[in-house]
C-alpha positions in Angstrom: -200.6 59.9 115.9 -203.5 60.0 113.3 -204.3 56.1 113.6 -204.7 56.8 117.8 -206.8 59.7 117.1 -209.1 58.2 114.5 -209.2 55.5 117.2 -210.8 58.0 119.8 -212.7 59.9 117.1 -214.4 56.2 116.0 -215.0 55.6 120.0 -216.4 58.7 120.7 -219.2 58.4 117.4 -220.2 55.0 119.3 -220.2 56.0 122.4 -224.0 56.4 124.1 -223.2 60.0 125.5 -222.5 61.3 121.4 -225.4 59.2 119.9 -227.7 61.5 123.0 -226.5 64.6 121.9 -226.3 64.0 118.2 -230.1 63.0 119.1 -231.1 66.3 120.9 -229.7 68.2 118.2 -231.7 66.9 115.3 -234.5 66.6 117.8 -234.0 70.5 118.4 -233.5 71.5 114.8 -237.0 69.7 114.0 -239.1 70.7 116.3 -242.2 71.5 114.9 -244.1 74.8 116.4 -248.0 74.3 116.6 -251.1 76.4 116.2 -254.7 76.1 117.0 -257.8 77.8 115.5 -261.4 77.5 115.2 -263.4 78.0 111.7 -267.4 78.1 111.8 -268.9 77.4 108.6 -272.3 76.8 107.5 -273.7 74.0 106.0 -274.0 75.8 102.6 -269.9 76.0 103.0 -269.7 72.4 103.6 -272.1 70.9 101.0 -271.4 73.4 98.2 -267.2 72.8 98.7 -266.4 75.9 99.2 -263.0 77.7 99.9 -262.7 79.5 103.2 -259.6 82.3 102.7 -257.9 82.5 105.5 -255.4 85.5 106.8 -253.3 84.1 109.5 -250.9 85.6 111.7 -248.5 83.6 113.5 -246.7 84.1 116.7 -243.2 85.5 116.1 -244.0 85.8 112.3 -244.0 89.3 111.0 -246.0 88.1 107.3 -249.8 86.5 107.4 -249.9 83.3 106.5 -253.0 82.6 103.6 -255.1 79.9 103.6 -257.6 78.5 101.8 -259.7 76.1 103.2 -261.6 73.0 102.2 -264.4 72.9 103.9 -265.1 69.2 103.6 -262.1 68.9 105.2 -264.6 69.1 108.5 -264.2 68.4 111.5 -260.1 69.2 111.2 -257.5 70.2 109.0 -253.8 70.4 109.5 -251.7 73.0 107.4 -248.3 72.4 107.3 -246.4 75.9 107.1 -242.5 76.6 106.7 -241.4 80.1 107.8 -238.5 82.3 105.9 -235.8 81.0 108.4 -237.2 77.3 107.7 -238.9 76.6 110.7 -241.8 74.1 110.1 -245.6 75.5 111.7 -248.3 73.5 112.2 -251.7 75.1 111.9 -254.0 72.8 113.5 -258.0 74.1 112.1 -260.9 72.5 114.2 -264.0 73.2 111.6 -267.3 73.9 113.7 -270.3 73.6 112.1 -272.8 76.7 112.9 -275.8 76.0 113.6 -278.6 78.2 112.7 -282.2 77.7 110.9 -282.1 81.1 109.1 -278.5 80.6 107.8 -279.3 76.8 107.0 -282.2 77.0 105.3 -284.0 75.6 107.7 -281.8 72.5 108.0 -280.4 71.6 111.4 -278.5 68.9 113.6 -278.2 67.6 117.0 -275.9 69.6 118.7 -274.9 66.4 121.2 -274.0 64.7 118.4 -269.6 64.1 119.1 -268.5 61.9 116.0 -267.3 62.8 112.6 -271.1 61.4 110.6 -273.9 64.0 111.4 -277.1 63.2 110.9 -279.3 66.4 109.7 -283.0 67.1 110.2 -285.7 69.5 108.0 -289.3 70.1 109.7 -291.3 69.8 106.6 -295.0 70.6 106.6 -297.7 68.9 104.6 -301.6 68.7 104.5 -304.2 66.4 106.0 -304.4 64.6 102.7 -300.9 64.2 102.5 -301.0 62.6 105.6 -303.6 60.4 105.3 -303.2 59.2 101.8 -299.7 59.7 100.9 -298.0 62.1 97.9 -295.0 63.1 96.4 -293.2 66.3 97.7 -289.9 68.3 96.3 -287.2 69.9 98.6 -284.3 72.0 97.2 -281.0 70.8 98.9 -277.9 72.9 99.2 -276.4 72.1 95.6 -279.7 73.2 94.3 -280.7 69.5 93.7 -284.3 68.9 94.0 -284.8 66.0 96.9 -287.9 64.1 96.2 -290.2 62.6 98.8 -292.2 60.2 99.1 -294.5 60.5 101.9 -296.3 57.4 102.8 -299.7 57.5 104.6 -299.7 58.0 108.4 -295.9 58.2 108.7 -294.0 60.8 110.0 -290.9 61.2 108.8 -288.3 60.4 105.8 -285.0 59.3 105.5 -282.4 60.2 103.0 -279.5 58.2 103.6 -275.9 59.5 102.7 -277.4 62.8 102.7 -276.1 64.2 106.1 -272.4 65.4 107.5 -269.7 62.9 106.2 -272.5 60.3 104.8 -274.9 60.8 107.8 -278.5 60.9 107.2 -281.1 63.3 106.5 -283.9 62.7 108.3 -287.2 65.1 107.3 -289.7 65.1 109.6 -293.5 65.1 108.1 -295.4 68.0 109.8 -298.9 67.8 110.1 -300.7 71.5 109.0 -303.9 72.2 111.1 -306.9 73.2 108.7 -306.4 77.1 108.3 -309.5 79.3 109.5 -309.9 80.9 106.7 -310.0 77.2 104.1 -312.9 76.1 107.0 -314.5 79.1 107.1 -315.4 78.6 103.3 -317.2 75.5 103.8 -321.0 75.6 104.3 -322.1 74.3 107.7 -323.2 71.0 106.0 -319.5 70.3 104.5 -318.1 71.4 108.2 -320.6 69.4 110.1 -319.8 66.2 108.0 -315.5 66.6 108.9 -316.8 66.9 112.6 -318.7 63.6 112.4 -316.4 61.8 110.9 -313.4 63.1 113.5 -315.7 62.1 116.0 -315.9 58.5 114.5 -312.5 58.2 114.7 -311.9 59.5 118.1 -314.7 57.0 119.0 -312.8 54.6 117.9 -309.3 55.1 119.4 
């Protein structure tokens, strides 16, 4: 009779054995297919917010997928793509920063470095005065803003906090310049005689 098979019918839906395979089908139909790929960008693309466009093909997926990437979405990205047959891709993008002097502008970072916050460094040069009695110095950053600097007397370096990878530092380091040959070669032999003397006071001294 219909009451003894909605009965059975109502048994069955509790039953553990239907509530499994009920499980394993909605289990099957969302299954989520995943993808890897590596992006370099430089640190231009990462300070200056730019949009990497990226072509992807996908396995099993005749039309590239496009992309366009945030990269201050570094170090990863996920893209969540659905197919013309519905099935749900995700396009895991690992960001690597490249780094390189020349393409950097002569910024750099410390390759060991394995978290998220990056500290970066600039090898900036300065005079003897500078170095012994302090100045002011400019530095054009990525976003064209001018970075000032304060160099103090005898130090050797300046930090910029907040300006690195993901609010990481920027640390410049204060390079001494030797006196060229040319700039001593002007001086009479009095002038030069007097900066020997007075180096050799202070190596006395140390």
């Amino acid at each position: 009779t219909y009451e003894d098979w909605e009965e059975t019918f109502n048994s069955i839906k509790q039953s553990d054995f239907f509530k499994d395979v009920i499980s394993m089908i909605n289990k099957f139909k969302s299954k989520i297919k995943k993808h890897n790929i590596t992006v370099e960008i430089s640190l231009e693309d990462y300070f200056s917010n730019h949009k990497k466009k990226l072509r992807v093909f996908l396995k099993g997926i005749k039309e590239p997928v496009y992309i366009n990437l945030d990269c201050k979405k570094f170090p990863f990205c996920i893209i969540n793509y659905f197919d013309d047959n519905d099935n749900e891709h995700e396009i895991n993008i690992t960001i690597k920063l490249i780094n390189n002097l020349e393409l950097n502008n002569g910024f750099y970072f410390n390759d060991d470095e394995d978290n998220d916050l990056i500290n970066l460094y600039y090898d900036f040069n300065i005079s003897i005065i500078d170095y012994l009695i302090g100045g002011n110095k400019e530095l054009v950053f990525f976003n064209k803003e001018l970075l000032k600097i304060k160099i103090e007397p005898f130090e050797n370096k300046y930090i910029l906090n907040g300006y690195g990878i993901n609010n990481g530092d920027l640390i410049i380091n204060l390079i001494t310049s030797p006196i060229k040959k040319e700039d001593w070669n002007k001086l009479i032999d009095d002038d030069k005689n007097a900066v020997i003397n007075i180096y050799k006071k202070i190596d006395i001294k140390n």
